[in-house]
C-alpha positions in Angstrom: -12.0 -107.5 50.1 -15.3 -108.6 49.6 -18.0 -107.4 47.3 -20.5 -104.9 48.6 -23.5 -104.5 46.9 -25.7 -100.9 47.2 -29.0 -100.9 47.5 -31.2 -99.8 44.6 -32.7 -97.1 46.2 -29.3 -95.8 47.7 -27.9 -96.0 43.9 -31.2 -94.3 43.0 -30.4 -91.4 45.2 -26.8 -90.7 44.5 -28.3 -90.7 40.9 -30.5 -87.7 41.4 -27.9 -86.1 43.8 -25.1 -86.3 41.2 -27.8 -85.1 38.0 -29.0 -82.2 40.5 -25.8 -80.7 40.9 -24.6 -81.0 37.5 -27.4 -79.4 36.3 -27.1 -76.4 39.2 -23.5 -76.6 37.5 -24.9 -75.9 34.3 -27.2 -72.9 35.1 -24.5 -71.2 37.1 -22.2 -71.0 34.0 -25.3 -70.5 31.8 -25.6 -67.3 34.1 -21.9 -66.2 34.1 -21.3 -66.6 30.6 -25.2 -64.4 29.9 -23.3 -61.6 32.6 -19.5 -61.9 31.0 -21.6 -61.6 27.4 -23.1 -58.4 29.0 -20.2 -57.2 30.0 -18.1 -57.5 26.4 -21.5 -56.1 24.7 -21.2 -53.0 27.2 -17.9 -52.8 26.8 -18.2 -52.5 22.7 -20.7 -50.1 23.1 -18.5 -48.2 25.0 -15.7 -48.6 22.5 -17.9 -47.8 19.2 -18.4 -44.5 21.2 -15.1 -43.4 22.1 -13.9 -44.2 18.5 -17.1 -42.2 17.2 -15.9 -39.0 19.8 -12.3 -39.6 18.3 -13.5 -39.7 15.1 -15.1 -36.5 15.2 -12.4 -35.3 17.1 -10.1 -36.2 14.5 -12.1 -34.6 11.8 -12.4 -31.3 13.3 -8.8 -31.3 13.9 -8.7 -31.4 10.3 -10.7 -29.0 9.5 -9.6 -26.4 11.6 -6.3 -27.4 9.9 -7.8 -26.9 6.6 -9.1 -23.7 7.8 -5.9 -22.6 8.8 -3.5 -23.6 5.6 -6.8 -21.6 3.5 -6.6 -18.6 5.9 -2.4 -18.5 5.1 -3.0 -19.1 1.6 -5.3 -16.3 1.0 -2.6 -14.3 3.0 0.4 -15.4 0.8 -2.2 -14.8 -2.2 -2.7 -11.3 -1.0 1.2 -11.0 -0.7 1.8 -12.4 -4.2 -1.0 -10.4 -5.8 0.8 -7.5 -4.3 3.5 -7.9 -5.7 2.6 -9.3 -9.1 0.1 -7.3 -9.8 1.5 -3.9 -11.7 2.6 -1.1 -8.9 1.7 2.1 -10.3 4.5 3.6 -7.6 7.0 1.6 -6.5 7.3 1.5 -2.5 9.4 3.8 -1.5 10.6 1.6 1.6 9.4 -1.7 2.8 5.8 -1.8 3.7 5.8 -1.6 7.9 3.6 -3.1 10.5 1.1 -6.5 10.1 0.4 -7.4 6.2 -3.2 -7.0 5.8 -5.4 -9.4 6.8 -8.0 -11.7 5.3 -11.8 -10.5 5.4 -15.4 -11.8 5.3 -15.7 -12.6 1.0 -18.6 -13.3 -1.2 -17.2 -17.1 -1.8 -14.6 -19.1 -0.6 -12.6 -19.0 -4.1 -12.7 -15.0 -3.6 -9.7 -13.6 -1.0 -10.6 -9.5 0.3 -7.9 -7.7 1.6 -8.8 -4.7 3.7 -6.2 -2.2 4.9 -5.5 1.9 4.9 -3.2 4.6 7.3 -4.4 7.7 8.6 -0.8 10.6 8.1 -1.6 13.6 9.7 1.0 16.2 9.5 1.6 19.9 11.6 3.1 22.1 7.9 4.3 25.7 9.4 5.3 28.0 6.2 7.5 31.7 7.1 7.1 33.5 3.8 9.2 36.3 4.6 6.4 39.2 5.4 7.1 38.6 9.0 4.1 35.9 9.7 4.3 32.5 10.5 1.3 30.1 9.1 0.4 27.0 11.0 -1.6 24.3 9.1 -2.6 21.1 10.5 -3.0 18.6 7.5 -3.2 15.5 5.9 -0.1 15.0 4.3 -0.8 14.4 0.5 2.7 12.4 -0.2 1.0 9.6 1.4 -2.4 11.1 1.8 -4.8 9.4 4.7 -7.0 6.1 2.8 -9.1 3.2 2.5 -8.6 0.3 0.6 -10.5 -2.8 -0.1 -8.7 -5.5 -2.3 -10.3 -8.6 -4.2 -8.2 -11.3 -6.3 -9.5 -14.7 -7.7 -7.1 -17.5 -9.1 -8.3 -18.7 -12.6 -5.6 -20.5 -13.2 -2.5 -21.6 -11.6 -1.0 -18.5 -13.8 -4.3 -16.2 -14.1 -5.2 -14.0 -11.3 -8.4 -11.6 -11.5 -7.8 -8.0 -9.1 -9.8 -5.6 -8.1 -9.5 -2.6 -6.1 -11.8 0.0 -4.5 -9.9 2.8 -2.9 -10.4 6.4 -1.2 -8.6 8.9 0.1 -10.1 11.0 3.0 -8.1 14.7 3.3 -9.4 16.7 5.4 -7.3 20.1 4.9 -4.6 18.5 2.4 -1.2 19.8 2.2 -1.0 20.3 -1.5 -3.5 22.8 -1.3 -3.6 24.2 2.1 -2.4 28.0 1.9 -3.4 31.6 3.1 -6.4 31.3 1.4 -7.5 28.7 4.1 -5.4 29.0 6.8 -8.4 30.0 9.2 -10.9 27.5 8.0 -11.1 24.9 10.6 -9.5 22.5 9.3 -12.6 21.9 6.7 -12.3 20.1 3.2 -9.9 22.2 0.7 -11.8 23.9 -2.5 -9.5 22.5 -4.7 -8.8 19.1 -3.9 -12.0 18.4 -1.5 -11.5 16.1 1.3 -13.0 12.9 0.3 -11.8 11.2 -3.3 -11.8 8.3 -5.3 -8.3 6.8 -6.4 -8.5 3.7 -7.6 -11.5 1.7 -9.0 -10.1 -0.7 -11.5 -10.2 -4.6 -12.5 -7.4 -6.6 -13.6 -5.8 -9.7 -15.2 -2.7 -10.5 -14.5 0.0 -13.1 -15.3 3.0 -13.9 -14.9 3.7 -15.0 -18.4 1.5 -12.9 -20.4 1.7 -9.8 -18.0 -1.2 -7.9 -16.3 -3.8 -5.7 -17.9 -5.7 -2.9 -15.8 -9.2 -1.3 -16.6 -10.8 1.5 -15.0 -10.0 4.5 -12.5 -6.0 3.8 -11.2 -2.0 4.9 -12.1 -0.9 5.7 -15.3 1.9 3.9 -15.9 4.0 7.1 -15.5 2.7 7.6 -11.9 5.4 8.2 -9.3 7.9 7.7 -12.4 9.8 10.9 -10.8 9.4 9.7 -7.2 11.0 6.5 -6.8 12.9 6.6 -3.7 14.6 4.1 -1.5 16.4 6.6 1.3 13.0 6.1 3.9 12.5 9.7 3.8 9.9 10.2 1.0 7.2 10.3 3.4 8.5 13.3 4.5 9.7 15.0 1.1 10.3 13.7 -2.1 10.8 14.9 -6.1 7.4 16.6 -6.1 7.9 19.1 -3.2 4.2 20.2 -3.9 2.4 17.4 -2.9 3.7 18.6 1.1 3.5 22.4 0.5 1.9 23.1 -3.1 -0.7 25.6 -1.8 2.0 27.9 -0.1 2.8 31.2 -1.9 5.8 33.5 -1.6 5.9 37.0 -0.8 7.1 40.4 -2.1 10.1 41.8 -0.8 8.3 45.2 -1.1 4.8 45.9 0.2 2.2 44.9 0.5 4.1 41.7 0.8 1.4 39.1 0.6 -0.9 39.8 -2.9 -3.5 37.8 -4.3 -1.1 37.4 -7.6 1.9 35.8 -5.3 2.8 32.3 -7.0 2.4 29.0 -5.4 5.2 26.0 -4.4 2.4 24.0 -7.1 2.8 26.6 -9.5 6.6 26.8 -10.2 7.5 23.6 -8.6 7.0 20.1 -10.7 8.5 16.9 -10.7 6.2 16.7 -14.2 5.3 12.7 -13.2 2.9 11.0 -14.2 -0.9 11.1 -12.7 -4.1 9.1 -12.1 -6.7 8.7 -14.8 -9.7 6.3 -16.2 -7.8 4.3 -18.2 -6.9 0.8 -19.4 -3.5 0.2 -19.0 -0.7 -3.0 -19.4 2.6 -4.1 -17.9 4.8 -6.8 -19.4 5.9 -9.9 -17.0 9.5 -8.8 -15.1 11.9 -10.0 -16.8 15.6 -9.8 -14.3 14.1 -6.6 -12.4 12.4 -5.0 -15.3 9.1 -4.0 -15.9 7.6 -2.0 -19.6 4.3 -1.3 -20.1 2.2 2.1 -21.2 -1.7 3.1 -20.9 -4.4 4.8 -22.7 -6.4 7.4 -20.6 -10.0 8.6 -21.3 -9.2 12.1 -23.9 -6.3 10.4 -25.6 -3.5 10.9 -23.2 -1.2 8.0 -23.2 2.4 6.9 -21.6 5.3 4.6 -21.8 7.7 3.9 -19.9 10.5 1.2 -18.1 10.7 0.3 -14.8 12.9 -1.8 -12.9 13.2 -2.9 -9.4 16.3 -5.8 -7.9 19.3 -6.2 -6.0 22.4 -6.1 -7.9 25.6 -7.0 -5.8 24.1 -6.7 -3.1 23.3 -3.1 -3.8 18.6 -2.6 -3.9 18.3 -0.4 -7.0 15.1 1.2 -8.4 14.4 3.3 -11.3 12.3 4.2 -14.0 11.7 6.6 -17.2 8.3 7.6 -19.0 7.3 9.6 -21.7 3.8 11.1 -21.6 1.3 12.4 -24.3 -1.2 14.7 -23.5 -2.6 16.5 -26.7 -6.1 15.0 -26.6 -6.5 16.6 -23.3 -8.1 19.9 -22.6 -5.4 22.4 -21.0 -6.5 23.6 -17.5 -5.0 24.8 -14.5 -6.4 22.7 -12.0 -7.6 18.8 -12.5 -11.1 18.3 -11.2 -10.4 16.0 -8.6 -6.8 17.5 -8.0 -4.8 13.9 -8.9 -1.9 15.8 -9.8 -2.4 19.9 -9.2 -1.4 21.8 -12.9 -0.3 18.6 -15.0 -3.3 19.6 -17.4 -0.6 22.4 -18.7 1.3 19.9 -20.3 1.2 18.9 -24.1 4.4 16.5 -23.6 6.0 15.6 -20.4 9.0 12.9 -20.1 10.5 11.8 -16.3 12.4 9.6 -14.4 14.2 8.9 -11.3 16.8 6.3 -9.7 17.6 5.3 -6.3 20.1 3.5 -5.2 20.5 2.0 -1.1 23.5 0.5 -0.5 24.2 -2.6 2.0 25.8 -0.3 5.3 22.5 2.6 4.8 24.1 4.7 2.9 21.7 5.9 -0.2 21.0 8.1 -3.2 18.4 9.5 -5.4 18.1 11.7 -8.4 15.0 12.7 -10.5 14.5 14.6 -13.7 12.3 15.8 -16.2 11.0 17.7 -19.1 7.8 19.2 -20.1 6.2 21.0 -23.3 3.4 23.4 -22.7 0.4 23.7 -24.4 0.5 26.5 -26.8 -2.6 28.0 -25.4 -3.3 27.1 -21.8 -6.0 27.8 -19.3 -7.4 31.6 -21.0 -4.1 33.1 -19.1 -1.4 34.9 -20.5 0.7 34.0 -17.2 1.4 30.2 -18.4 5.1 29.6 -20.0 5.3 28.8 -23.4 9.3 27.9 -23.3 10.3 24.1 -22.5 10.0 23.5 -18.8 13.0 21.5 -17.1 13.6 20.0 -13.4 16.2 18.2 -11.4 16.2 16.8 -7.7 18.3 14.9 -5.7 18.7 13.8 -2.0 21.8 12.0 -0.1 20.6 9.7 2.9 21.4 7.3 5.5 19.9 4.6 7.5 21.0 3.9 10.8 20.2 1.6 13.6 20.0 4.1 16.7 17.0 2.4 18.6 15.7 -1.5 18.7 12.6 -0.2 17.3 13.7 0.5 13.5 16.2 2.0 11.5 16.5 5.6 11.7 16.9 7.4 8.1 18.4 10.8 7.1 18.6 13.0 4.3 19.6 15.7 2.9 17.9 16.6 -0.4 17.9 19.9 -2.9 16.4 20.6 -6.5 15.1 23.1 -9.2 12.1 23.8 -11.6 12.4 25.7 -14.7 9.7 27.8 -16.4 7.0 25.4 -15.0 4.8 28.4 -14.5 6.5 31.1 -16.2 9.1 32.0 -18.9 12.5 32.4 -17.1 11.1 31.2 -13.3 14.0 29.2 -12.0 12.6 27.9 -8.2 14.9 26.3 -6.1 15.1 24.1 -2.9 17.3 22.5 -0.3 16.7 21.1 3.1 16.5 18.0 5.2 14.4 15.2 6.2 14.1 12.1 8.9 11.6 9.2 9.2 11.9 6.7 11.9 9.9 3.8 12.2 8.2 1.7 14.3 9.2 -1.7 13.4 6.2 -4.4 12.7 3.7 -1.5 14.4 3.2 0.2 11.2 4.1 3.7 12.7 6.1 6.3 11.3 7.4 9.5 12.2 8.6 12.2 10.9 10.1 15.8 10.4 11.7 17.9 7.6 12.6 21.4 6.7 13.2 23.2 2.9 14.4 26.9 2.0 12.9 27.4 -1.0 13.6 30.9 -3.4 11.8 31.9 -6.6 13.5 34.0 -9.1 11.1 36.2 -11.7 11.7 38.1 -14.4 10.6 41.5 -13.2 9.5 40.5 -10.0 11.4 40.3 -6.3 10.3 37.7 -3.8 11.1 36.9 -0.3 12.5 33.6 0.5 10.2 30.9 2.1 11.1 28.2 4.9 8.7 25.2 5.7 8.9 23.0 8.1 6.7 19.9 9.1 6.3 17.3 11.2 4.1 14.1 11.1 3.2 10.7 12.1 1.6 7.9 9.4 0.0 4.7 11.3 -0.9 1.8 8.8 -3.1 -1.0 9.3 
C-alpha cells in the first residue's frame, strides 16, 4: 500500500471538527453533572426535612409519654398517700368505682386529688303511737361531701398532705325527728346542713410515721366502727348516726311528749370524734398502727390499730382510750361531729372484724364511758358508768356479675348513756349491694329498737331505710 498524504487544509479541518465536538462533549457533561448536582442538593434538602419532621415527631412522642408516666405517677401517689397517710376510720369495705383522678395543681411537683359521693337515704320511723314518719335524708354514716386532696414528695420517704373537706346534709339522719319532719327537707338546727370536716396539714413517713395539724379525726375516730361485713353503710356500732333524732313514745297518752328520749340520747357506741388538733401515728409495723392526739381544751386519746390478712383471713381492729376533762360538758357539740360525746369525762372503745375467704364475716364493738359529774345544767344526765356492746353476723355472696351482695344480721345494747338504769336495745338486718367499678351502692336495713326506764313505759320503735351512695 502506498503512502497517501492529506492535504494541510483537510488535516486542518478534521482538526477543528474533532476539538469542536470534544468540546460540545465537554459542556454536555458540564450540564448533566450541574443538573445531577441539583438533583442530590434537592434531594438533601428534602431529607434534612423529613429527619427535622421525624425529629419533632419523635420528641413529642416523648413527651406525651412523659406526660403520661407523670399523670400515673401522680395517680399511684394519690393511692400511696392514701394509704400511708394515717386513716382516721378504717374503710369499712374496699373503696368502689374509678380512684380519683388527677386535677389542675399550683406546680407540677404538687399532685390535687378531687373526689366526694352524694348518699341520700328514705329513713321511715313507727314509734308505736300509731303514726308512721317519713324522712328523706342524707345519711350521716357516710354523710354526702367534698373533698380536695394535696401531697408533695420532699423526699423519697417525706410526703407533705393536705386536705380541705365538707360535708353538705341537707336534713341529716342523725338529727332528723318529729321536731322536723314537716320542714321541707331544709338544713337541721342541730347539725346544719353545710360543715367543715377536715382542714389539716401533714407529714408523713414511712419510717418516722405521720404527724397531722389542724381540723380532722382523733385518733379514736371510728375506733367502735370498724367493720368489714359491707353493710356499715347501712348500719353500724353507732346506730345514731342513721336514726339519732328519732324518739320513742309512751305506752300511755299522750303518747308522743316533748320529754320522749332520742335513739342519740340512750344509744352510743362512745367512739371517738373530730376535733382541732395535732395528732401522730407510728409507721405500721406487721398490720399495726399506735398513735394518740391532742385536741384544742385538753382532750387527748390513744389508741392501737391494726389492719392485715392473717391466713388468709382480712382482720381489722382497734382500741382507744379517751380523756376529756379539759372539755366543757354540753349536750350538743356545736357543729354536731359526734351528737352528746361532750357528756363524757372518760370514754374507752374498740371493735374487731373479721371477713373470712368464702364471705362469711363478723364484728363486735364495745365500750365504756365515765360521765362528767356535773353535765349540761340538767339533772336528767347519768352519773353511773355507762357501758355498750354490738355485734353483727354477715355474708358476702356473688348473686349478680355486678358485685358481691352482702348480708347481715346485727343486734346491741347501751347502758346508762343518758340515764341511770336506761338499758336500750337493738336487733335487725342490713344489705348493701354494689355496683362494681361504678362507685354505686345500694341499700336497705331494718332495727327494732326498745328502751327500758326506771319509772317510765315506752312503746317499742321500728325503722327502716333504704338508700343509694354514688362516689366519684
Amino acid at each position: 500500500m502506498r503512502n497517501r498524504k492529506i492535504p494541510l487544509a483537510a488535516a486542518a479541518t478534521i482538526g477543528l471538527a474533532t476539538f469542536g465536538a470534544s468540546g460540545a462533549h465537554a459542556q454536555q457533561s458540564s450540564a448533566e453533572f450541574n443538573r445531577v448536582q441539583r438533583l442530590i442538593e434537592l434531594q438533601s434538602r428534602t431529607l434534612q426535612e423529613q429527619a427535622q419532621s421525624l425529629n419533632a415527631l419523635q420528641a413529642r412522642l416523648r413527651q406525651l409519654e412523659t406526660e403520661q408516666q407523670r399523670n400515673t405517677q401522680r395517680v399511684d401517689a394519690v393511692v400511696q398517700q392514701e394509704r400511708a397517710a394515717p386513716r382516721a376510720i378504717p374503710a369499712s369495705a374496699p373503696a368502689r368505682g374509678s380512684p380519683a383522678q388527677p386535677v389542675l395543681a399550683g406546680g407540677d411537683k404538687v399532685r390535687v386529688t378531687l373526689s366526694g359521693q352524694v348518699n341520700r337515704m328514705m329513713l321511715m320511723h313507727r314509734d308505736g303511737s300509731g303514726k308512721l314518719n317519713t324522712y328523706f335524708t342524707d345519711n350521716d354514716a357516710s354523710s354526702t361531701r367534698l373533698r380536695l386532696l394535696g401531697a408533695a414528695d420532699l423526699s423519697n420517704d417525706l410526703t407533705a398532705s393536705s386536705a380541705i373537706e365538707f360535708d353538705m346534709r341537707s336534713n341529716a339522719s342523725g338529727s332528723a325527728g318529729r321536731a322536723n319532719a314537716n320542714n321541707n327537707g331544709g338544713g337541721t338546727p342541730v347539725n346544719g346542713s353545710f360543715r367543715l370536716r377536715r382542714a389539716e396539714a401533714g407529714l408523713a413517713s414511712k419510717e418516722y410515721g405521720a404527724v397531722l395539724f389542724g381540723r380532722g379525726s382523733m385518733f379514736a375516730d371510728g375506733i367502735a366502727n370498724i367493720d368489714l361485713s359491707g353493710t356499715s353503710i347501712a348500719l353500724y356500732a353507732t346506730g345514731s348516726d342513721t336514726y339519732g333524732g328519732m324518739s320513742f313514745a309512751n305506752k300511755s297518752g299522750p303518747h308522743r311528749r316533748g320529754s320522749d328520749p332520742t335513739m342519740g340520747q340512750v344509744f352510743d357506741a362512745l367512739s371517738g370524734w373530730r376535733d382541732d388538733r395535732v395528732r401522730y401515728d407510728t409507721p405500721t409495723w406487721n398490720g399495726f398502727t399506735a398513735g394518740g392526739s391532742v385536741a384544742q381544751g385538753a382532750a387527748w386519746d390513744i389508741g392501737l390499730r391494726y389492719a392485715g390478712k392473717l391466713d388468709g383471713v382480712q382482720v381489722a381492729g382497734g382500741i382507744a382510750y379517751m380523756n376529756l376533762n379539759g372539755q366543757q360538758p354540753r349536750n350538743n357539740p356545736l357543729d354536731g361531729s359526734n351528737p352528746y360525746w361532750a357528756r363524757w369525762s372518760e370514754k374507752a372503745s374498740g371493735s374487731l372484724s373479721v371477713l373470712l375467704p368464702n364471705g362469711l364475716n363478723a364484728t363486735v364493738s364495745g365500750g365504756w364511758g365515765k360521765h362528767h359529774d356535773d353535765c349540761c345544767s340538767t339533772t336528767n344526765i347519768a352519773t353511773d358508768d355507762a357501758g355498750t356492746w354490738f355485734t353483727k353476723i354477715g355474708y358476702q355472696a356473688s348473686i349478680f356479675d355486678i358485685g358481691k351482695t352482702a348480708f347481715a344480721v346485727q343486734g346491741g345494747q347501751s347502758f346508762n348513756s343518758y340515764q341511770n338504769g336506761d338499758i336500750a336495745s337493738r336487733v335487725g338486718f342490713s344489705v348493701d349491694q354494689p355496683i362494681s367499678d361504678k362507685g354505686i351502692e345500694l341499700y336497705a336495713g331494718y332495727e327494732h329498737l326498745t328502751l327500758h326506764r326506771s319509772g317510765a313505759n315506752f312503746d317499742a320503735s321500728d325503722v327502716a331505710l333504704i338508700g343509694t351512695r354514688i362516689q366519684f
